[in-house]
C-alpha positions as CSV (number, residue, x, y, z in Angstrom):
1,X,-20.0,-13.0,9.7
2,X,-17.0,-14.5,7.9
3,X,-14.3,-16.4,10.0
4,X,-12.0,-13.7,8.3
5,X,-14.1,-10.6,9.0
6,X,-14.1,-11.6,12.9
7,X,-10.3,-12.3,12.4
8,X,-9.8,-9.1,11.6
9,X,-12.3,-7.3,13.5
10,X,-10.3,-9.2,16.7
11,X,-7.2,-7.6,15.2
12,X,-8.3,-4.1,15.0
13,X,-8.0,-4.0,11.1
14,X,-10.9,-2.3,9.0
15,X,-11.2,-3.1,5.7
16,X,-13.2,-1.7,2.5
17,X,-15.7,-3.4,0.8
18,X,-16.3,-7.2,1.2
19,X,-14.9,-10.5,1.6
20,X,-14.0,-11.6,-2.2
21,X,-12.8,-14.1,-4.1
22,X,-10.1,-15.0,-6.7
23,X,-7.9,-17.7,-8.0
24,X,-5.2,-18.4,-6.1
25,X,-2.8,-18.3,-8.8
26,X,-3.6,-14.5,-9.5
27,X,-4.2,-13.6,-5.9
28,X,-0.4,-14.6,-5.0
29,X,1.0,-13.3,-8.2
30,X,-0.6,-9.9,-7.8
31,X,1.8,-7.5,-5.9
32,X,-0.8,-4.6,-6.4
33,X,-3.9,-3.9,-4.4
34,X,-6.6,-6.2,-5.2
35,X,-10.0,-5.1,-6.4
36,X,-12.5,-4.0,-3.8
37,X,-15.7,-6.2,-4.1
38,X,-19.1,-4.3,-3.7
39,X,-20.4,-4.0,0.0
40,X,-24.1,-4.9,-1.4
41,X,-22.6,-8.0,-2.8
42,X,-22.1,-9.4,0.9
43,X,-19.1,-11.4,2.0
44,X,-18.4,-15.4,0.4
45,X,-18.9,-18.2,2.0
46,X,-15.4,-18.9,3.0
47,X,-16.5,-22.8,3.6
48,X,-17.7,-23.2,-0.3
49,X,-15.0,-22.1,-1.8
50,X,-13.1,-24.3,-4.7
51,X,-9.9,-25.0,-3.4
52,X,-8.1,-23.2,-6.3
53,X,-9.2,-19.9,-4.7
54,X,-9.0,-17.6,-1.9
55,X,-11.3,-15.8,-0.2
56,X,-10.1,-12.1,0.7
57,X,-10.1,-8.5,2.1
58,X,-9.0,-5.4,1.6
59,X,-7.4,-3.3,4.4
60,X,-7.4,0.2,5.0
61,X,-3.9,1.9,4.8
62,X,-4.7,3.7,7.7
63,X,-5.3,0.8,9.8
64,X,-2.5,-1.5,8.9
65,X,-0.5,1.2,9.9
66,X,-2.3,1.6,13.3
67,X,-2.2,-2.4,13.7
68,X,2.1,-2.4,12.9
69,X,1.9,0.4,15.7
70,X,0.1,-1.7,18.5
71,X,1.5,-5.1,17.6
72,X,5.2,-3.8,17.7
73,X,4.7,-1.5,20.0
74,X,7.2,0.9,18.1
75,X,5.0,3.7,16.4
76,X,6.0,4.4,13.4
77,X,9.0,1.8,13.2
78,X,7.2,-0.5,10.6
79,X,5.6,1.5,7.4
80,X,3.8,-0.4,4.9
81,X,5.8,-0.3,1.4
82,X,2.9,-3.1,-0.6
83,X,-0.7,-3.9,-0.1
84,X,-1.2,-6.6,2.6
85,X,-2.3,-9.9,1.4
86,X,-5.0,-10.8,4.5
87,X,-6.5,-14.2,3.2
88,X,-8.2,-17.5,3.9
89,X,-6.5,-20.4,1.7
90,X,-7.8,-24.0,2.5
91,X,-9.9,-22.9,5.7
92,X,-6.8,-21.5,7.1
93,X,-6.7,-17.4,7.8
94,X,-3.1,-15.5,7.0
95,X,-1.5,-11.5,6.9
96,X,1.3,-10.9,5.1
97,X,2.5,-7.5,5.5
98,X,5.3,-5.6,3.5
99,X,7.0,-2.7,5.3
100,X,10.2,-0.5,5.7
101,X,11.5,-0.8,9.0
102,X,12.6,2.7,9.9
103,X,15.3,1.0,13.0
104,X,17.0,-1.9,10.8
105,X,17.0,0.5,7.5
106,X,15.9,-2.5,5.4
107,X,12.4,-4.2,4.4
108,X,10.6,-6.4,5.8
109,X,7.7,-9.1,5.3
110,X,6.2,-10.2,7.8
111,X,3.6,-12.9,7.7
112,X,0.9,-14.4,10.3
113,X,-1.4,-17.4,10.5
114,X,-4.4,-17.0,12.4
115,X,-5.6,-19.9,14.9
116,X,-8.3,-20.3,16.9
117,X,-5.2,-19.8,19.9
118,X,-4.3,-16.4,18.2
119,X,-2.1,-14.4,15.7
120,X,1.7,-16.4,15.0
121,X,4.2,-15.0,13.3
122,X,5.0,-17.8,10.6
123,X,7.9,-15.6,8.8
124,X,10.0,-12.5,9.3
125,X,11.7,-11.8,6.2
126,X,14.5,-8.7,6.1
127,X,15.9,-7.3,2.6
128,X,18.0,-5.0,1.2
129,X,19.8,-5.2,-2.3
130,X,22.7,-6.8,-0.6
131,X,21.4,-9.4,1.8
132,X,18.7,-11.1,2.6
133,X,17.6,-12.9,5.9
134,X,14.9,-14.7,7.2
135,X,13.8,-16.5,9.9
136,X,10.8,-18.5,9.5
137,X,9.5,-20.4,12.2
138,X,6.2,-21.6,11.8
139,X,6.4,-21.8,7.7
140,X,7.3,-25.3,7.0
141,X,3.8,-26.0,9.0
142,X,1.8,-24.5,6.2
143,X,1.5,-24.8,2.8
144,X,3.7,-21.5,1.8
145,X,7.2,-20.7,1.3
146,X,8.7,-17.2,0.1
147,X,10.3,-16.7,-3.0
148,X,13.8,-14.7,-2.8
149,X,14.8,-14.3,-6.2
150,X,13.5,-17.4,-7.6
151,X,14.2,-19.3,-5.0
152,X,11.2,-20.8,-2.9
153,X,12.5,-21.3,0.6
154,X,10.2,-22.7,3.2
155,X,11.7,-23.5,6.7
156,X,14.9,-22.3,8.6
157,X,16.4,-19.4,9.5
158,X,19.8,-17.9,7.4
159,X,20.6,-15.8,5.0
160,X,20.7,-15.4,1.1
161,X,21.6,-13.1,-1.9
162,X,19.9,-9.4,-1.8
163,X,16.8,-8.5,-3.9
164,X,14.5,-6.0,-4.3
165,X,11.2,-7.7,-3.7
166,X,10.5,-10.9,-1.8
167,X,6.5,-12.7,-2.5
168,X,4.3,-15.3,-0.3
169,X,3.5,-17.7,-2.0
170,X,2.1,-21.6,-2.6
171,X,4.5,-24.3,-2.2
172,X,3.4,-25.9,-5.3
173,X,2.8,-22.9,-7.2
């Protein structure tokens, strides 16, 4: 079983198909859901992957919404607005989750690296067309950074102009 499978069979998270693969490029850039790869095809090999791509699954709706439930504690509070992006990117495991948050009336992305000490929240990001604000402890550690309008921004807490979509994404991309 793949180090991401048991990730998110730990977490409670079912997904469809298996464990695929694409470039990293496209798999960042993509704000749809990805494709579902053939169960009979098996998972990858997370550990021979080029290091242009990333290995990933697809989750179920219905469990990322049962997983926002448990984690916050708050059923209901968080609803997924995107497809999560649950990855593994240079043998390191990640969630990044897009949702309305039904208390703050704005949305949010929240993202999570996975260790071998558990689930961290690397970066809570809020938005609304008028004001953006983030707080992301844990980001500057990895090799990501959001991007609010343009704008890659990958430590600190603060905030910034409004948008209406914020992305994960490479540092160097």
């Amino acid at each position: 079983m793949s180090r991401l499978r048991k990730i998110l069979a730990g977490a409670g998270i079912a997904t469809v198909g298996a464990i695929g693969t694409k470039m990293a490029v496209d798999y960042f850039r993509n704000r749809n859901k990805e494709e579902v790869v053939d169960e009979s095809e098996g998972d990858v090999e997370e550990e021979e992957l080029p290091a242009e791509q990333v290995s990933y699954a697809v989750v179920q709706d219905d469990s990322l919404q049962e997983f926002l439930d448990a984690a916050f504690g708050a059923p209901g509070r968080y609803v997924p607005t995107r497809p999560s992006k649950v990855f593994s990117y240079h043998g390191e495991e990640y969630m990044v989750v897009w949702t309305y948050d039904n208390d703050k009336s704005k949305n949010q992305m929240l993202a999570f690296k996975y260790t071998d000490a558990g689930r961290k929240m690397i970066a809570s990001v809020g938005y609304t067309s008028e004001k953006t604000d983030y707080n992301l402890t844990g980001l500057g550690e990895t090799e990501f950074a959001i991007e609010v309008n343009g704008e890659k921004i990958t430590s600190g807490q603060g905030e910034t102009d409004g948008t209406d979509d914020v992305d994960f994404v490479p540092v160097t991309a």
